[in-house]
Gaussian input, Z-matrix of N, CA and C with variables (Angstrom, degrees):
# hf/3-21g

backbone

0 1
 N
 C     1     B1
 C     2     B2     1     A1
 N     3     B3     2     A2     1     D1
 C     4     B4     3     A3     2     D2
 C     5     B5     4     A4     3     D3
 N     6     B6     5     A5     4     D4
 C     7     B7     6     A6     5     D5
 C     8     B8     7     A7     6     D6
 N     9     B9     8     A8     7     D7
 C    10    B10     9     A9     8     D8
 C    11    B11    10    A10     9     D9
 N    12    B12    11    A11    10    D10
 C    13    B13    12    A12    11    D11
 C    14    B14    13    A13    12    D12
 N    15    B15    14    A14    13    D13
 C    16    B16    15    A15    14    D14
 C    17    B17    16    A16    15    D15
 N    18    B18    17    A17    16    D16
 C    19    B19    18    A18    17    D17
 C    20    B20    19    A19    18    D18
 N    21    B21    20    A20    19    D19
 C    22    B22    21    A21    20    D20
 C    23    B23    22    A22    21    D21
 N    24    B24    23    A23    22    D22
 C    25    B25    24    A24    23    D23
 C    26    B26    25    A25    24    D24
 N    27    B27    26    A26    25    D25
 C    28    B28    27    A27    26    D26
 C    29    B29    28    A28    27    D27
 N    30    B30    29    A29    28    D28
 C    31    B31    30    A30    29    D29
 C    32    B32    31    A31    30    D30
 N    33    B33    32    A32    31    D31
 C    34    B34    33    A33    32    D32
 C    35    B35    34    A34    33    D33
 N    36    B36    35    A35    34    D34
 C    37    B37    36    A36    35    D35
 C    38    B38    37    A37    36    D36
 N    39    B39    38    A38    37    D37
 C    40    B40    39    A39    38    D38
 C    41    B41    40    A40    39    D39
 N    42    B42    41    A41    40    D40
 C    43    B43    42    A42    41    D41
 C    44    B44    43    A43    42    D42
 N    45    B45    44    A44    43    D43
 C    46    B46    45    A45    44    D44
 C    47    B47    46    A46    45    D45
 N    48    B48    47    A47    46    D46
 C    49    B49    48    A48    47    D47
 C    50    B50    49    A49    48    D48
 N    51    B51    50    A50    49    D49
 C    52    B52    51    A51    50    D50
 C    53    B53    52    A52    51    D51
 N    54    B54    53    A53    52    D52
 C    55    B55    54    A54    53    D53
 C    56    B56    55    A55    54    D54
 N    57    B57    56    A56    55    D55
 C    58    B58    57    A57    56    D56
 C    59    B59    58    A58    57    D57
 N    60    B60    59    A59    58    D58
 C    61    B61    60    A60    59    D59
 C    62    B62    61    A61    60    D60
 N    63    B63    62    A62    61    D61
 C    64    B64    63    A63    62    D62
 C    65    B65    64    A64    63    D63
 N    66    B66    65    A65    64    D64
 C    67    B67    66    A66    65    D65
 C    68    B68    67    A67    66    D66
 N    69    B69    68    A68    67    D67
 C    70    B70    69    A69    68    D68
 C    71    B71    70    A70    69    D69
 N    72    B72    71    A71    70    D70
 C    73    B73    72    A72    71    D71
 C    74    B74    73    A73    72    D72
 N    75    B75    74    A74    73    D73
 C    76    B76    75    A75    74    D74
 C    77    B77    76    A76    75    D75
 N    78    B78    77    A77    76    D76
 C    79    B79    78    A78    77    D77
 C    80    B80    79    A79    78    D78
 N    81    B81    80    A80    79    D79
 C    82    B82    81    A81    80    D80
 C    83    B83    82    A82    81    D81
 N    84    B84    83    A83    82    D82
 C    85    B85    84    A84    83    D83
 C    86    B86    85    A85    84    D84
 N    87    B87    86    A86    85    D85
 C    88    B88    87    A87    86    D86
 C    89    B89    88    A88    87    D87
 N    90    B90    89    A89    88    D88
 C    91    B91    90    A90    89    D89
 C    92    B92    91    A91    90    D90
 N    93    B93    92    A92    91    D91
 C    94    B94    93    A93    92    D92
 C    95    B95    94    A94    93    D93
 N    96    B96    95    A95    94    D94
 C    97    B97    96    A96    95    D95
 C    98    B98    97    A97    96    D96
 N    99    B99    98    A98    97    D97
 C   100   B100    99    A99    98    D98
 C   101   B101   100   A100    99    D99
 N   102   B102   101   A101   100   D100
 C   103   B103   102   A102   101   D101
 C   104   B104   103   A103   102   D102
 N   105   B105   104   A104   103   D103
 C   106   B106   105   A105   104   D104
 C   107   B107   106   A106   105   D105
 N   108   B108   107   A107   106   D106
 C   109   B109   108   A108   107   D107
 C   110   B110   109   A109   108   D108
 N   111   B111   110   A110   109   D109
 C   112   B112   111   A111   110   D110
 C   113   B113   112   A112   111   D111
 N   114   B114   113   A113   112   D112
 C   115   B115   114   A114   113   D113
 C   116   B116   115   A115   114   D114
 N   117   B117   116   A116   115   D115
 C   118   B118   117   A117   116   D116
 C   119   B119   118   A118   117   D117
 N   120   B120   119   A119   118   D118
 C   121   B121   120   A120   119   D119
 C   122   B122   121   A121   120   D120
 N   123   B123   122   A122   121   D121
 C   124   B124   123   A123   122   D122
 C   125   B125   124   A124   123   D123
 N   126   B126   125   A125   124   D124
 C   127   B127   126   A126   125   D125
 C   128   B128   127   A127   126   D126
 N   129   B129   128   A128   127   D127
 C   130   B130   129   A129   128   D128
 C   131   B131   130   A130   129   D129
 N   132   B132   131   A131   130   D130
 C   133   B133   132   A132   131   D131
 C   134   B134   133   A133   132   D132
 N   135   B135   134   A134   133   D133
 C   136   B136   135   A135   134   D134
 C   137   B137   136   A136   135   D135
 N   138   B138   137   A137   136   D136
 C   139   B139   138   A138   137   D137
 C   140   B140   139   A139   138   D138
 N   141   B141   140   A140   139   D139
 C   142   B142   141   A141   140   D140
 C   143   B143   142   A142   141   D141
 N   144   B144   143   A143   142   D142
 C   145   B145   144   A144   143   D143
 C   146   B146   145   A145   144   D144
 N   147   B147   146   A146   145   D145
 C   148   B148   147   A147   146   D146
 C   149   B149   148   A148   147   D147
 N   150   B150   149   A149   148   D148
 C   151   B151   150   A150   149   D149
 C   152   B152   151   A151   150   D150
 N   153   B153   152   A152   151   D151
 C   154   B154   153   A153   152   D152
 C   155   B155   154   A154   153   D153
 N   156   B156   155   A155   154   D154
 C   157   B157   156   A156   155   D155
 C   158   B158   157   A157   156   D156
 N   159   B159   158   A158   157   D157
 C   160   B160   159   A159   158   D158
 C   161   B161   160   A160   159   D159
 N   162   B162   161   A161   160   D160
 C   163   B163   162   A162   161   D161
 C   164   B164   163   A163   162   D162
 N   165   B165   164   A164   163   D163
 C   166   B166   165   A165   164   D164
 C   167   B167   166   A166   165   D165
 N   168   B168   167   A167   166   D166
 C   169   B169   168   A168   167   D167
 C   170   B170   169   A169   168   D168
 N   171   B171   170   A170   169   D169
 C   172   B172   171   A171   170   D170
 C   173   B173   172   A172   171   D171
 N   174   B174   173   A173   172   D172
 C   175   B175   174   A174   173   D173
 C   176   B176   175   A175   174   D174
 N   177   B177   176   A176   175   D175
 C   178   B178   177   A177   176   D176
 C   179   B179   178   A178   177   D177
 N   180   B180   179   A179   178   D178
 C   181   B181   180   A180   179   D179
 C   182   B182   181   A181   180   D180
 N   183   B183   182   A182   181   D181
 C   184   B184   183   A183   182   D182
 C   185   B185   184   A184   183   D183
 N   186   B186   185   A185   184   D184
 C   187   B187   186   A186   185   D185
 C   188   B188   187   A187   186   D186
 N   189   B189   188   A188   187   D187
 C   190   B190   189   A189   188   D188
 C   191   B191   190   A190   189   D189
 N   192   B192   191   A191   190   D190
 C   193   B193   192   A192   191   D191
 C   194   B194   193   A193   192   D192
 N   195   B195   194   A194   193   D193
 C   196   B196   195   A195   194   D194
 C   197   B197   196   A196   195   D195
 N   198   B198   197   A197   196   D196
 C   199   B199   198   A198   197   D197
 C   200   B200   199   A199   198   D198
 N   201   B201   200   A200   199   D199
 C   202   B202   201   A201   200   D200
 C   203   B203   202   A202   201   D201
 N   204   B204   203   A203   202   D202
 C   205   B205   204   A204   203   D203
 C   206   B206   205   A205   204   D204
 N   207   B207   206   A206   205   D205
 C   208   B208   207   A207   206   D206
 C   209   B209   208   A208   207   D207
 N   210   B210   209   A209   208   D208
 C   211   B211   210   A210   209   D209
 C   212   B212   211   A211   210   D210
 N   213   B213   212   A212   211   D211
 C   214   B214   213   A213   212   D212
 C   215   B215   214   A214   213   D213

   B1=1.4491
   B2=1.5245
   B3=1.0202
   B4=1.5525
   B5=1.5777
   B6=1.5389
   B7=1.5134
   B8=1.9353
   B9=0.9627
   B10=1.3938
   B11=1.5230
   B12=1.2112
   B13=1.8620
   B14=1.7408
   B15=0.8776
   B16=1.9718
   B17=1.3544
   B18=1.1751
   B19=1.8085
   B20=0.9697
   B21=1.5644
   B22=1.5605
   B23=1.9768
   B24=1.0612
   B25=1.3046
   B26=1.3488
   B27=1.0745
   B28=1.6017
   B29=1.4487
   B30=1.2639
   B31=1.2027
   B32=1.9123
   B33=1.4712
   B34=1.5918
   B35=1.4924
   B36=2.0176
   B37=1.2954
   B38=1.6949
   B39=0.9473
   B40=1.3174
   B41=1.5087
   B42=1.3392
   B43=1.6880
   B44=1.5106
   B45=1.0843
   B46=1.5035
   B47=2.4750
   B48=1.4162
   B49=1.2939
   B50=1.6939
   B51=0.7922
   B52=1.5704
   B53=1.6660
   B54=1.6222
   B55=1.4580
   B56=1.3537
   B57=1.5082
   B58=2.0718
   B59=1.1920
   B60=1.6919
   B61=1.4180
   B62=1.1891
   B63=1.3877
   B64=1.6592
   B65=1.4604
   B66=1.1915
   B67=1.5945
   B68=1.6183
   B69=0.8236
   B70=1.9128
   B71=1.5908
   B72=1.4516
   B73=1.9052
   B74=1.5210
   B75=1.3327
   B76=1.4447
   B77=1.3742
   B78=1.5361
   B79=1.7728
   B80=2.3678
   B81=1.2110
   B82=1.1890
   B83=1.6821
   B84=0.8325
   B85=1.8313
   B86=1.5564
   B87=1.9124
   B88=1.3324
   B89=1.3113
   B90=1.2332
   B91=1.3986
   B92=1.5866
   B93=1.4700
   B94=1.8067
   B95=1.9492
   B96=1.0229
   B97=1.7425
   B98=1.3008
   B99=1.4104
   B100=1.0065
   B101=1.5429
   B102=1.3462
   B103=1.2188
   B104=1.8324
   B105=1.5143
   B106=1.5587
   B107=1.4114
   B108=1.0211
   B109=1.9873
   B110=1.5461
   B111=1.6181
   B112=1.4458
   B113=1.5052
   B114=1.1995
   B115=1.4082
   B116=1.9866
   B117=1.4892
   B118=1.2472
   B119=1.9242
   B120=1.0763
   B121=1.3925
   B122=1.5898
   B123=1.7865
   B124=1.7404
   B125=1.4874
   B126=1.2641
   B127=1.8428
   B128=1.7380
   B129=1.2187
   B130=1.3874
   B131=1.6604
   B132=1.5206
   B133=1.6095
   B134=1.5156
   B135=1.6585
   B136=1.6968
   B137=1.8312
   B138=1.3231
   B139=1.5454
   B140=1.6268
   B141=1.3772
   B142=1.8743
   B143=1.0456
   B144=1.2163
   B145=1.8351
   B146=1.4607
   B147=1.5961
   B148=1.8819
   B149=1.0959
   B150=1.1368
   B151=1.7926
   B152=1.4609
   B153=1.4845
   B154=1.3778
   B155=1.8781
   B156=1.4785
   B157=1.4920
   B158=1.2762
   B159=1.4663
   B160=1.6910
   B161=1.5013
   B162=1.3241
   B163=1.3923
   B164=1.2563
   B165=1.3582
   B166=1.6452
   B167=1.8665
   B168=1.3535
   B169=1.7702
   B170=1.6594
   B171=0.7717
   B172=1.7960
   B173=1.5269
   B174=1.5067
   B175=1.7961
   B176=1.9359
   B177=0.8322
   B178=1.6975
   B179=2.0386
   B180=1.3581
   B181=1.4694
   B182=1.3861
   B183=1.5465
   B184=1.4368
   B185=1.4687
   B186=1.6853
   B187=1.5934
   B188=1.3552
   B189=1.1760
   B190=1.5770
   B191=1.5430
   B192=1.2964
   B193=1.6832
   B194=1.5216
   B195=1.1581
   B196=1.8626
   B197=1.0576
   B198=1.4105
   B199=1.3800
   B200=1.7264
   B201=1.7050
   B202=1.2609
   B203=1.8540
   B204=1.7540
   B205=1.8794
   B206=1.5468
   B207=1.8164
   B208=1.3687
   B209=1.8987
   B210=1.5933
   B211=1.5966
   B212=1.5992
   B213=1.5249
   B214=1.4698
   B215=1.3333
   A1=108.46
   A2=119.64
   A3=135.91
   A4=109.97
   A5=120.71
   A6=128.13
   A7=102.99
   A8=109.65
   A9=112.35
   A10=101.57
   A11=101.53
   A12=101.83
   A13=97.05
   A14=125.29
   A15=108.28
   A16=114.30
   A17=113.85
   A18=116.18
   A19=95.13
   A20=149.90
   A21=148.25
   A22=102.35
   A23=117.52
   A24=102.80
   A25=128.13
   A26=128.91
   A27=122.40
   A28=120.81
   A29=131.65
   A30=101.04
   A31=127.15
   A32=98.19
   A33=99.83
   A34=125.57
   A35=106.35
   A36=103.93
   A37=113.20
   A38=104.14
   A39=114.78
   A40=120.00
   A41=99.21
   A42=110.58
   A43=93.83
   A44=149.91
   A45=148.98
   A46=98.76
   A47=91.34
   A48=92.40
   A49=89.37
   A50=141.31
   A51=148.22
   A52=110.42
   A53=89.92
   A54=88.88
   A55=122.09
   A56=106.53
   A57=129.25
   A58=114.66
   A59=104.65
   A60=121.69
   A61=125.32
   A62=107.52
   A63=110.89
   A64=135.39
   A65=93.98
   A66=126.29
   A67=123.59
   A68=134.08
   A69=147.86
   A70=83.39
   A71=80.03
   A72=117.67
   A73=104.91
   A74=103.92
   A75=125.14
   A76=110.36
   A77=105.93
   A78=102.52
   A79=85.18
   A80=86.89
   A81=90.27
   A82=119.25
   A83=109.77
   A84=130.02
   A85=93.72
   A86=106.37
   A87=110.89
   A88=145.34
   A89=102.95
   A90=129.18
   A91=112.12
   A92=109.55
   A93=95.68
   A94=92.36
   A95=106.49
   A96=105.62
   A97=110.74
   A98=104.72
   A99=128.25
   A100=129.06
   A101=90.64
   A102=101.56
   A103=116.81
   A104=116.38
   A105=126.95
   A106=117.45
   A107=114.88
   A108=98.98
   A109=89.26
   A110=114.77
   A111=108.10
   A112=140.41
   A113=111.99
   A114=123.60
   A115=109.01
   A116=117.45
   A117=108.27
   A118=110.58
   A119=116.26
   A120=129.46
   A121=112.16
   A122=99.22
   A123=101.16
   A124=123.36
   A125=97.27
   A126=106.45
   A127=117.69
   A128=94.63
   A129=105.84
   A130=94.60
   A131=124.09
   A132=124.41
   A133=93.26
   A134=120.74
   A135=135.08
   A136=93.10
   A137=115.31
   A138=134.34
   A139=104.62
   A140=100.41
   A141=100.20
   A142=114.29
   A143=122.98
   A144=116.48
   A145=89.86
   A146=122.25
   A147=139.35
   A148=103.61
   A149=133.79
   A150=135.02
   A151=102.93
   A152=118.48
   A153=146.14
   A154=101.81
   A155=90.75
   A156=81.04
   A157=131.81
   A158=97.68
   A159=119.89
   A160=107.47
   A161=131.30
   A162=120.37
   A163=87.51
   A164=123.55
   A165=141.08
   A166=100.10
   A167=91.42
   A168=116.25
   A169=107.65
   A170=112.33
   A171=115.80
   A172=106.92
   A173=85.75
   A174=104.04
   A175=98.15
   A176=94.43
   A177=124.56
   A178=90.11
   A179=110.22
   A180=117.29
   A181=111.37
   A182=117.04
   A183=117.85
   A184=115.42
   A185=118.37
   A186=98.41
   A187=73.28
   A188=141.41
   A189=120.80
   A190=104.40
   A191=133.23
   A192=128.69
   A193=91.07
   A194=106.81
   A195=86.58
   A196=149.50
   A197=116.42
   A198=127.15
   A199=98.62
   A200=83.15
   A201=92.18
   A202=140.63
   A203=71.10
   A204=82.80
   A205=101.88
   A206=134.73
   A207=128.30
   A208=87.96
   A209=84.85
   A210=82.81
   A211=121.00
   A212=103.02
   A213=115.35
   A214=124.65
   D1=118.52
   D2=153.87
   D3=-18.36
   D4=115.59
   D5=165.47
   D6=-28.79
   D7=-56.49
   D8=-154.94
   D9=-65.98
   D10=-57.12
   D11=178.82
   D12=-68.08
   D13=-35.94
   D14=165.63
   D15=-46.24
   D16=-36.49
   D17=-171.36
   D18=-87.01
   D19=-64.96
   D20=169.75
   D21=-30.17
   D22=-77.57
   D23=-179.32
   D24=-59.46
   D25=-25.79
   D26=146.24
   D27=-76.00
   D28=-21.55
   D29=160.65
   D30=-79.02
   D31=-13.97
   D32=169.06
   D33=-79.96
   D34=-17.88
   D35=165.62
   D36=-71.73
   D37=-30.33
   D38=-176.17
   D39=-47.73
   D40=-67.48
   D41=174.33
   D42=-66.22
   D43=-84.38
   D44=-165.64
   D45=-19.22
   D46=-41.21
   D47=-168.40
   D48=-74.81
   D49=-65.71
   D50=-146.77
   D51=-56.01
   D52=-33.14
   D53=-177.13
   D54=-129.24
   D55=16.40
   D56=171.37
   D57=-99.17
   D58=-30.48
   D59=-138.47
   D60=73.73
   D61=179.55
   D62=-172.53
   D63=-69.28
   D64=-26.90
   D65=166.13
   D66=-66.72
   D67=1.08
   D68=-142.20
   D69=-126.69
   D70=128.26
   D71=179.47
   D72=-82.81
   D73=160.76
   D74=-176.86
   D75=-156.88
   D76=141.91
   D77=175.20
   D78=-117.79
   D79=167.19
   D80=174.48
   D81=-60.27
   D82=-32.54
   D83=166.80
   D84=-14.88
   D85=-76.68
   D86=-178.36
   D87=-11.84
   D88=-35.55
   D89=-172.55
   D90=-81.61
   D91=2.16
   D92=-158.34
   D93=-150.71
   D94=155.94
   D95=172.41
   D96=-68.84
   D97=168.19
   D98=-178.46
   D99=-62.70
   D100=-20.23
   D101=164.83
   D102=-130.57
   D103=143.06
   D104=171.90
   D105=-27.07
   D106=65.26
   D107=-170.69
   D108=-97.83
   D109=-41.36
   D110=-177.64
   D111=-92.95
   D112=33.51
   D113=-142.50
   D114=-41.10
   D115=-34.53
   D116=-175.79
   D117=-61.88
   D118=-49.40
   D119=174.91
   D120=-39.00
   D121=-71.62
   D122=164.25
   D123=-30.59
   D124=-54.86
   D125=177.68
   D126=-52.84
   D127=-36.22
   D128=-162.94
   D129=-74.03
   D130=-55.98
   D131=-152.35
   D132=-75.63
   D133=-36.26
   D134=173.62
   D135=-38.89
   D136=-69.83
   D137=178.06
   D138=-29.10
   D139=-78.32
   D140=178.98
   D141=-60.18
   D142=-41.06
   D143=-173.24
   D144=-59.41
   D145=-87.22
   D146=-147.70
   D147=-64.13
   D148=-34.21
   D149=-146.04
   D150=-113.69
   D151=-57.76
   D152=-166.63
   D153=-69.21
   D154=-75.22
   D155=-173.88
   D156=-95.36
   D157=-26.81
   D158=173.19
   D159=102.76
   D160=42.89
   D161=-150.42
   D162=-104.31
   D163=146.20
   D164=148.07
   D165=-30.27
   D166=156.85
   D167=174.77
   D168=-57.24
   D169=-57.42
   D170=166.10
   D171=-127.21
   D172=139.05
   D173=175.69
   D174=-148.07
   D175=171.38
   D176=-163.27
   D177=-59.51
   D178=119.24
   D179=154.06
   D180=-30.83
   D181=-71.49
   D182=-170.81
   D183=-53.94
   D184=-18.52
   D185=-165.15
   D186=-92.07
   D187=-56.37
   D188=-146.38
   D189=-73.11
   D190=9.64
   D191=167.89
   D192=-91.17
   D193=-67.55
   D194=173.69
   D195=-41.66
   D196=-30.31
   D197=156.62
   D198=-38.18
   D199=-89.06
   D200=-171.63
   D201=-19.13
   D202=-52.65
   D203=-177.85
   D204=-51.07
   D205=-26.00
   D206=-119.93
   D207=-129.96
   D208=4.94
   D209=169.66
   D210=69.83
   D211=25.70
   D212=175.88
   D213=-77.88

Protein backbone atom coordinates (compact mmCIF):
# COMPACT_ATOMS: atom_id res chain seq x y z
CA UNK A 1 0.00 0.00 0.00
CA UNK A 2 1.13 3.41 -0.98
CA UNK A 3 2.59 5.78 2.07
CA UNK A 4 -0.12 8.19 1.27
CA UNK A 5 -3.16 5.89 1.39
CA UNK A 6 -1.33 4.47 4.79
CA UNK A 7 -1.66 7.97 6.24
CA UNK A 8 -5.35 8.40 4.89
CA UNK A 9 -6.32 5.12 6.51
CA UNK A 10 -4.87 5.84 9.74
CA UNK A 11 -5.81 9.02 9.89
CA UNK A 12 -9.59 7.92 9.24
CA UNK A 13 -9.08 5.09 11.78
CA UNK A 14 -8.05 7.52 13.96
CA UNK A 15 -10.88 9.99 13.98
CA UNK A 16 -13.47 6.99 13.65
CA UNK A 17 -11.62 5.95 17.10
CA UNK A 18 -11.82 9.44 18.82
CA UNK A 19 -15.26 9.82 18.27
CA UNK A 20 -16.90 5.82 18.18
CA UNK A 21 -14.51 4.75 20.53
CA UNK A 22 -12.18 2.08 20.33
CA UNK A 23 -14.41 -0.54 19.58
CA UNK A 24 -16.21 1.00 16.21
CA UNK A 25 -16.12 -1.00 12.92
CA UNK A 26 -14.90 -0.03 9.60
CA UNK A 27 -15.13 -1.53 6.09
CA UNK A 28 -12.51 -0.22 3.82
CA UNK A 29 -15.26 1.96 2.05
CA UNK A 30 -14.46 4.45 4.99
CA UNK A 31 -11.57 5.62 3.71
CA UNK A 32 -12.91 7.10 0.35
CA UNK A 33 -16.14 9.38 -0.68
CA UNK A 34 -19.10 8.64 -1.35
CA UNK A 35 -18.70 8.73 -4.48
CA UNK A 36 -15.81 6.84 -7.14
CA UNK A 37 -13.61 9.83 -7.78
CA UNK A 38 -10.59 7.53 -6.95
CA UNK A 39 -11.05 4.33 -8.35
CA UNK A 40 -7.15 3.21 -8.47
CA UNK A 41 -6.73 3.82 -4.57
CA UNK A 42 -10.26 2.03 -3.85
CA UNK A 43 -8.83 -0.93 -5.75
CA UNK A 44 -5.76 -0.87 -4.07
CA UNK A 45 -7.10 -0.72 -0.03
CA UNK A 46 -10.20 -3.41 -1.63
CA UNK A 47 -6.65 -5.45 -2.63
CA UNK A 48 -5.10 -5.36 1.04
CA UNK A 49 -8.17 -5.70 2.93
CA UNK A 50 -10.00 -8.94 0.44
CA UNK A 51 -7.08 -10.36 -1.38
CA UNK A 52 -4.06 -9.48 0.94
CA UNK A 53 -5.33 -10.23 4.20
CA UNK A 54 -8.65 -11.79 3.92
CA UNK A 55 -10.43 -9.56 6.38
CA UNK A 56 -14.28 -9.65 6.89
CA UNK A 57 -16.47 -6.51 5.49
CA UNK A 58 -16.07 -4.67 8.80
CA UNK A 59 -13.46 -5.27 11.42
CA UNK A 60 -12.32 -3.18 14.41
CA UNK A 61 -10.57 0.49 13.49
CA UNK A 62 -7.85 -0.35 15.99
CA UNK A 63 -6.82 -3.71 14.38
CA UNK A 64 -6.66 -2.32 10.95
CA UNK A 65 -4.38 0.92 12.31
CA UNK A 66 -2.17 -1.66 13.58
CA UNK A 67 -1.76 -3.53 10.80
CA UNK A 68 -1.13 -0.71 9.11
CA UNK A 69 1.09 1.11 11.49
CA UNK A 70 3.16 -2.55 11.50
CA UNK A 71 3.62 -2.37 7.86
CA UNK A 72 1.24 -5.22 6.93
Amino acid sequence: MRDELRRKCIEVCTKKMESKGDSVGLSFYAFFANRNDDPESLMEAATWWIKLHKLDHFEKASKIKRMIEAGL
